[in-house]
ZALUM-654983 format. One record per residue (C-alpha): residue in three letters; x, y, z. Coordinates in nm, 3 decimals. Example, Ala and Ser with C-alpha at 12.3 -4.5 7.8 and 13.67 -1.06 7.14 Angstrom:
<recs>
REC  aa    east   north      up
REC ALA   1.230  -0.450   0.780
REC SER   1.367  -0.106   0.714
</recs>
This chain:
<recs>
REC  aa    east   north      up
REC UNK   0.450   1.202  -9.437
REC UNK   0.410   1.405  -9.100
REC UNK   0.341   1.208  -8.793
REC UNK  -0.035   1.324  -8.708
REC UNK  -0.250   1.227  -8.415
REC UNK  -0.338   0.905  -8.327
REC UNK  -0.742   0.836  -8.300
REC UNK  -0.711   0.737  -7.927
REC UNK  -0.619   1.112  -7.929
REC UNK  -0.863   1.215  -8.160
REC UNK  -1.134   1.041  -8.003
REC UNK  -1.003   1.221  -7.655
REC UNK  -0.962   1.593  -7.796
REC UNK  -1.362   1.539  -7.961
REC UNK  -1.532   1.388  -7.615
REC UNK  -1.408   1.651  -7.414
REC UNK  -1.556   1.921  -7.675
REC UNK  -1.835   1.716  -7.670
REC UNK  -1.790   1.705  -8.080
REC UNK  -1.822   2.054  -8.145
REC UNK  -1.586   2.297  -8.212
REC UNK  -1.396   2.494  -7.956
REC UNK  -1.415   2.888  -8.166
REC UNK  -1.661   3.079  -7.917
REC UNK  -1.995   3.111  -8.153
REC UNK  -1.943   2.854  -8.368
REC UNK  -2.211   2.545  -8.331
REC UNK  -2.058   2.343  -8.616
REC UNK  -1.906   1.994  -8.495
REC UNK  -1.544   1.908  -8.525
REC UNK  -1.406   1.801  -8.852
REC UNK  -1.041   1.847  -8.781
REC UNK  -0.802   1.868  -8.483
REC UNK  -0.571   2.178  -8.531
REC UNK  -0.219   2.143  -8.399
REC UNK  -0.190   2.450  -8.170
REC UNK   0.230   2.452  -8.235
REC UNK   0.255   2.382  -8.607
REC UNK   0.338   2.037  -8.713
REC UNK   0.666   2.113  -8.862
REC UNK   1.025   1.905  -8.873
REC UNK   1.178   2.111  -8.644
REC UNK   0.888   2.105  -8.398
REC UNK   0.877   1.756  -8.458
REC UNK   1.270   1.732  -8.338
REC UNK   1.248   1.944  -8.050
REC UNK   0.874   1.845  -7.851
REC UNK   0.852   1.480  -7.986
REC UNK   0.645   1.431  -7.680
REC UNK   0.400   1.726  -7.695
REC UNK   0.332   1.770  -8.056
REC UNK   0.098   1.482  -8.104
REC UNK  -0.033   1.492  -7.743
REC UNK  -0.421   1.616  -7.648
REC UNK  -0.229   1.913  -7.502
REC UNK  -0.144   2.048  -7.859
REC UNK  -0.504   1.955  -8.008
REC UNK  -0.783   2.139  -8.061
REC UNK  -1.094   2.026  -8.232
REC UNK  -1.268   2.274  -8.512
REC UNK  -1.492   2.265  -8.744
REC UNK  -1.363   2.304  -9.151
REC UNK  -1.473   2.622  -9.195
REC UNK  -1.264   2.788  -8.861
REC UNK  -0.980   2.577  -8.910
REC UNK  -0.973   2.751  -9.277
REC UNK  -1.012   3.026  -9.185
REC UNK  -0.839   3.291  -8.898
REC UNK  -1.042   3.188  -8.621
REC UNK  -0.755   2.901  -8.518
REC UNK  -0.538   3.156  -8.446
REC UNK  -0.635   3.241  -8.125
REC UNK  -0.545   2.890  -8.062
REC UNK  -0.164   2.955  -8.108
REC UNK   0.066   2.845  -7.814
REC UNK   0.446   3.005  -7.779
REC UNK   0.751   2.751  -7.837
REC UNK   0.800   2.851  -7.399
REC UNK   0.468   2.644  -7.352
REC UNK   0.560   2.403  -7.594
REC UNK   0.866   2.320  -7.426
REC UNK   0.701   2.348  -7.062
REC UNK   0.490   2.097  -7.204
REC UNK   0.736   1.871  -7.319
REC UNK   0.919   1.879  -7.025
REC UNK   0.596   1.762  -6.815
REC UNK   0.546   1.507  -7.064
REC UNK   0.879   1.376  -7.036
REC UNK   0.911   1.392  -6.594
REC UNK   0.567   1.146  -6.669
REC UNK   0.752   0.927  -6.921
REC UNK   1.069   0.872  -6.695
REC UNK   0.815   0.775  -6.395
REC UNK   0.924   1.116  -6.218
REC UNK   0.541   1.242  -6.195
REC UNK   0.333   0.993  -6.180
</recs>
């Protein structure tokens, strides 16, 4: 089973959408939290710090997260790793 996010980060992603989704028009509230760099092994390997972090959530409702509205959501493995390296100057007390 895939490491997912925790409900502390859960909780986070849906307070700051105030529970509803994040697709422009939609009014539905958040059912899922859509990883915005796939969930995958070798994502897994290379931004252990970023893939399960608020920065890589986004909270949407079933319906978008079926369907091609989380696209637009996408982030490039550059800001994936520009995220993991922030994460990791925080973890090693260089940003604090």
């Amino acid at each position: 089973m895939r490491p997912n996010f925790s409900e502390g980060t859960k909780q986070g992603i849906y307070a700051s959408q105030n529970g509803f989704c994040a697709v422009p028009g939609c009014l539905e509230k958040i059912v899922d939290i859509h990883h915005r760099l796939a969930n995958t092994k070798v994502h897994q390997k290379l931004y252990p710090l970023f893939l399960q972090s608020p920065f890589n959530g986004v909270g949407i409702s079933r319906g978008c997260h079926q369907g091609p509205e989380k696209e637009q959501f996408k982030i490039t493995e550059q800001q994936a790793r520009m995220y993991e390296e922030y994460l990791q100057k925080i973890k090693d007390g260089i940003i604090k």
